[in-house]
N, C-alpha and C positions, 0 to 999 in steps of 0.2 A: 173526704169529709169525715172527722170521727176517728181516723186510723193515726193516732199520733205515732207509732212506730213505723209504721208503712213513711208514715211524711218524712220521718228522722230518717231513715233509710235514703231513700230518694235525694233529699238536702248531702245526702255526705258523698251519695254514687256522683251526683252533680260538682260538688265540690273539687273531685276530684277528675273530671270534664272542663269544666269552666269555672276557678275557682273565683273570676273578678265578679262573676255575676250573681255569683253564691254572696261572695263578702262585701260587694258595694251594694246592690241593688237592695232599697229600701222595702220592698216588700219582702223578699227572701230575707232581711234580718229580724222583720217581724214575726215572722213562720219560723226561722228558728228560736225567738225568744218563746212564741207561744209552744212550741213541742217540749222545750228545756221547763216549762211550769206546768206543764202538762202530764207529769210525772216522773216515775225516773228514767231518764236521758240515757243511751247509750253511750259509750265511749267518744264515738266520733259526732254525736248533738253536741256532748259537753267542750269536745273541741274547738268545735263551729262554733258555739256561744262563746269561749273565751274569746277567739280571735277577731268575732266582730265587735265584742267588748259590752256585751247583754250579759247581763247576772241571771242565776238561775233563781 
């Protein structure tokens, strides 16, 4: 709660675990659109935001 870098971290280590549940499951694309407005995005947020197709 609060740690948007912590959360971007976590979204990409999982990503790269399980990436169907990262890119289909509707709450996971909502947590990464909210970390990608949440400031600026690491590399692999802004990756996860294009592929689930969230605008930062």
């Amino acid at each position: 709660m609060g740690d948007l870098a912590g959360a971007g971290r976590v979204l990409v280590d999982a990503d790269g675990i399980a990436p169907a549940e990262v890119r289909w499951r509707p709450v996971a694309r909502t947590v990464i659109a909210e970390v990608a407005r949440g400031g600026p995005a690491g590399a692999g947020v802004a990756r996860l935001t294009t592929l689930v197709g969230r605008t930062r």
